[in-house]
N, C-alpha and C positions, 0 to 999 in steps of 0.2 A: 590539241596540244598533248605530248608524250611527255611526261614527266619519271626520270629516269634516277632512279635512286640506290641501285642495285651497287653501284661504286663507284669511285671519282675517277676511274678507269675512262668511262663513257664520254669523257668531254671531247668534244672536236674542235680542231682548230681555227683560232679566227680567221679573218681575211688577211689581218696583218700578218699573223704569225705563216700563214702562207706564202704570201709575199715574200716572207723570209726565206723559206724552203725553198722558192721556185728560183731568186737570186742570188740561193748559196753556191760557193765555189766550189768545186767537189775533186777528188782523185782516188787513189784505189787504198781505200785503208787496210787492207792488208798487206799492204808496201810501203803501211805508215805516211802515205804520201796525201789525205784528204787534209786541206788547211784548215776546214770548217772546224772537222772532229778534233785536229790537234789543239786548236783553240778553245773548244769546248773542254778537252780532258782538261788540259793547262789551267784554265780559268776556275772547273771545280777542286783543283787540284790545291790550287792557291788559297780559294777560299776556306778549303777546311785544315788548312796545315800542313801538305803531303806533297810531295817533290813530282808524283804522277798522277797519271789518268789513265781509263782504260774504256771506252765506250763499248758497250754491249746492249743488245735488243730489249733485256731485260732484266729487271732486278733479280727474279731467280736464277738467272747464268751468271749476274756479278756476286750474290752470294754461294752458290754453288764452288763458282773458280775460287773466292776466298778461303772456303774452307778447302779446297782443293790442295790449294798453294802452303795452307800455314799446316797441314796435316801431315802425315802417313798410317797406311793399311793398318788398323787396330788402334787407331789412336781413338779417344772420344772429345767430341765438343758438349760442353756446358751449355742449356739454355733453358729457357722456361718453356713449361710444358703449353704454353697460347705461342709458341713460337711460328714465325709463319713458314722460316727453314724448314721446321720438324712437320707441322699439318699441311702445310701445301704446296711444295715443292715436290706432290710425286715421288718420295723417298729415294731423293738426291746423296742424302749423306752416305748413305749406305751404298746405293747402286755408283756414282759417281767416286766417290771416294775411300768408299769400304771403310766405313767409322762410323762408330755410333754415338745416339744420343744421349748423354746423361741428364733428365728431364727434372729440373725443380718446380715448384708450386711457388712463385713468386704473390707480388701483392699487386692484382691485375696484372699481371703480366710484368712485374718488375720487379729485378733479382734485386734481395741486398749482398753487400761484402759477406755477412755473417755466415749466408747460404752460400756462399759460393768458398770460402776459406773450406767449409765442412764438406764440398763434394770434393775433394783435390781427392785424387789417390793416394796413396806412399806407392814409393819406386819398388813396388814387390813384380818377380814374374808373372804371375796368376794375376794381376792386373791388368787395366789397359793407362792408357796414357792418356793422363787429363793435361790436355795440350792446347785447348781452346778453348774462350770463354765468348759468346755470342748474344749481343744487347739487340730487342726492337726498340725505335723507339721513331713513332707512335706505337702501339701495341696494338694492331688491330683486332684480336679477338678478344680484348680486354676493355674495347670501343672508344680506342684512340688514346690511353691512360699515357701519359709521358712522365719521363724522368729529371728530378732534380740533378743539377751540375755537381751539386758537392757529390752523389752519392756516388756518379760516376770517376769523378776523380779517384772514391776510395779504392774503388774495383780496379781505376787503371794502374794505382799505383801497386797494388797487390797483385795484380798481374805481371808485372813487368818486376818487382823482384821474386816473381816465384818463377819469373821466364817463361811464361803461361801468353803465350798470342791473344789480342783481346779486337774483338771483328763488330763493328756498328752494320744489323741491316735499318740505315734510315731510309726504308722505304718513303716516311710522310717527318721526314729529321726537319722539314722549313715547316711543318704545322707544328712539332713541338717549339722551335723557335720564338714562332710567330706567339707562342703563350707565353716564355722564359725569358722573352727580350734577348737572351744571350745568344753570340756571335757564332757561323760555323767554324770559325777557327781554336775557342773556346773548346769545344767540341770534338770537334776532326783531333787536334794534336793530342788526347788521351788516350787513341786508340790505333790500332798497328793495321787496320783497313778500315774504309768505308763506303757503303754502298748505298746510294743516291739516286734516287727514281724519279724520273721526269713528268712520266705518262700519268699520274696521279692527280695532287693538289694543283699542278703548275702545268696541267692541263695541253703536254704533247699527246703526239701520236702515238708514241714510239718511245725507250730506250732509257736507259741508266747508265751510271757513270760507276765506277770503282777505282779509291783513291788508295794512298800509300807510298811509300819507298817505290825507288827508282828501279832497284832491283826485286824487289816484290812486284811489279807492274811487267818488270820484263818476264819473269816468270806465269804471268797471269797472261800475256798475250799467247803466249806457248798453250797454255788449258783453253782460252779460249778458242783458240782453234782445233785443239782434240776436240771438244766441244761441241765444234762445227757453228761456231760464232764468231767467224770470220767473216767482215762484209765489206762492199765496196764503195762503190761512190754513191756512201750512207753522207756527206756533209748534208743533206736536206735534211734530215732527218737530227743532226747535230744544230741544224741553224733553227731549229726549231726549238731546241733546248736551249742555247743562248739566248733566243726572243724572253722565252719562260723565266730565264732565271733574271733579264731585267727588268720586266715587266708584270710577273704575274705573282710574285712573293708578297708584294706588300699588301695584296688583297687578301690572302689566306684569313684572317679572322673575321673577313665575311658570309666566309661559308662556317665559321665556327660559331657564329650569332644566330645563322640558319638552324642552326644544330640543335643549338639552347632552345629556339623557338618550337623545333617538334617534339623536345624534350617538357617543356612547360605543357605544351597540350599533350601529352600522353597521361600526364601526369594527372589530366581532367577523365578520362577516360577510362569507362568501366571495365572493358576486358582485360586494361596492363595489370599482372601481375606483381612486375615490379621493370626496374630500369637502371642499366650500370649509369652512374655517373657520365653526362659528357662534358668532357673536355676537350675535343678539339671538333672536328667534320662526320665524327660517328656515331651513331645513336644504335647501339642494341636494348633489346628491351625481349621480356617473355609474357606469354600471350596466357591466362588463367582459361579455365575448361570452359567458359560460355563460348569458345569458337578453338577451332584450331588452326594450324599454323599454315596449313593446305588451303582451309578457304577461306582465312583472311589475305592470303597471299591473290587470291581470286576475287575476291571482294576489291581490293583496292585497284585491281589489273581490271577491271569494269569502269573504271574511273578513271582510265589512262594513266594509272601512275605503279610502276616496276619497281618492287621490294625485292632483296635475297634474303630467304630462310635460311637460316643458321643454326638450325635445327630443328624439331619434331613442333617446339613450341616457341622458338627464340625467334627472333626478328633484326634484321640488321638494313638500318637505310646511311645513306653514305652523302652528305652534301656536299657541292664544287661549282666549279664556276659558272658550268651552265643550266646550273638553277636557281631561277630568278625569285623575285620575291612574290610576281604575281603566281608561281608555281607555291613557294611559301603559303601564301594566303589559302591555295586551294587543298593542298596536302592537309591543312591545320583542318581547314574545316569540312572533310574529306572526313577525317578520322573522330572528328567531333561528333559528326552526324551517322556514325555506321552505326548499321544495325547488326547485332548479332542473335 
């Protein structure tokens, strides 16, 4: 048995959700013509407040095109410096769009109004243009840290009378949900995009969504094809998101009870140094000088079970759907019994 904890990337699809793939309708969505995909956009479209949809392979091409669309050359977008735009996108903003970051220190990984009022530029030459403001939320290198609704409210309303674009990447937006009980429509209508990842918690293969205006979306198929994320008879890969978004949300706080549980036993365990808080499917944690982060990584990969280092000494394991509880049990006491 492989137990695979490196991301919730890793899930494969079920029989059902295959099923689905192999009996989807398909045509050439680059002629706008797949019924699958247009269903799919329509359907996340609806759900978060936003008149469209835009399917693309993946979340860093629907936040990429986002910032693509709400920018121009010298403008900057706002984000927090755990941002996944800024660290792992390949330096997108800059290569893709030529704009840069203006990076805050949020609280894990989340802005307040207060910090975001104080980066605006004034309208001088010798400035750049604070033109966008960019929320994650779950916050992955902040270990899933999400955002309260009212705070976001206060951001969207400050942005929209400073005429400041305001872009959600919800990479894992149903794991904060699934914590906030609140709706993605709640959600979706405080911000002028948002971008939606399938392939994660709700465990496709493949591909994200990006919502928005009608005419923000038609401008966003235009980038995505500069892009070169123009695809065809992707509806299998669309009816697989569909499957996901009926059937695989409500389970999300199973993999966040997983979380807690390796959070509790690290907690027993002598080499943690310490451990961010988890709140949803993410457990990072830092490893103290009785072992390092190279062969605790080899330690546990001796025990069939795949960790990502997150650093020199940091640790990040990722729960999801296809890891069960009897993996639970062995992970827990896996790390109970290491010897370092």
């Amino acid at each position: 048995m492989i137990i695979d904890l490196r991301s919730d990337t890793v899930t494969r699809p079920s029989k059902a959700m295959l099923e689905a793939m192999m009996n989807a309708e398909v045509g050439d969505d680059v002629f706008n013509e797949d019924p699958t995909v247009k269903k799919l956009e329509q359907k996340l479209a609806d759900m978060f407040a936003h008149e469209a949809g835009l399917f693309c392979p993946s979340g860093t091409m629907t936040n990429q095109i986002a910032i693509n669309v709400h920018t121009r050359p010298g403008d900057e977008v706002i984000c927090d410096v755990n941002s996944h735009i800024y660290n792992y996108e390949g330096g997108g903003i800059s290569k893709n769009s030529g704009v840069q970051a203006k990076l805050l220190q949020g609280d894990r990984g989340r802005l307040s109004l207060k910090q975001i009022q104080e980066s605006i530029n004034g309208d001088f030459d010798w400035l750049t243009r604070s033109t966008l403001v960019s929320l994650e939320n779950t916050v992955n290198r902040a270990g899933g840290s999400y955002y309260q609704l009212k705070d976001i409210k206060e951001i969207s309303a400050f942005c929209k009378s400073s005429k400041i674009k305001f872009h959600l990447d919800g990479a894992r937006i149903f794991n904060a949900l699934a914590e906030t009980g609140e709706s993605p429509k709640q959600y979706g209508e405080l911000f002028d995009s948002v971008s939606i990842c399938l392939s994660k918690g709700l465990g496709t293969p493949a591909g994200s969504v990006l919502v928005g205006s009608s005419s923000f979306i038609k401008e966003a198929r235009r980038v995505r094809k500069v892009f070169g994320g123009g695809m065809r008879q992707v509806g299998i890969f669309a009816a697989a998101g569909l499957f996901a978004l009926e059937n695989n949300i409500s389970r999300l706080k199973e993999d966040h009870k997983k979380a807690k549980k390796i959070e509790e036993t690290l907690k027993k365990c002598a080499f943690v140094e310490s451990i961010l808080p988890v709140d949803t499917n993410i457990v990072i944690f830092n490893l103290n000088n009785s072992i390092t982060g190279e062969l605790f990584e080899k330690k546990l990969l001796e025990n069939n079970i795949k960790i990502a280092a997150f650093g020199k000494q940091t640790i990040r394991m990722v729960t999801h759907m296809d890891f069960t509880e009897e993996m639970l049990d062995k992970v827990c006491s896996v790390l109970l019994n290491l010897n370092t």
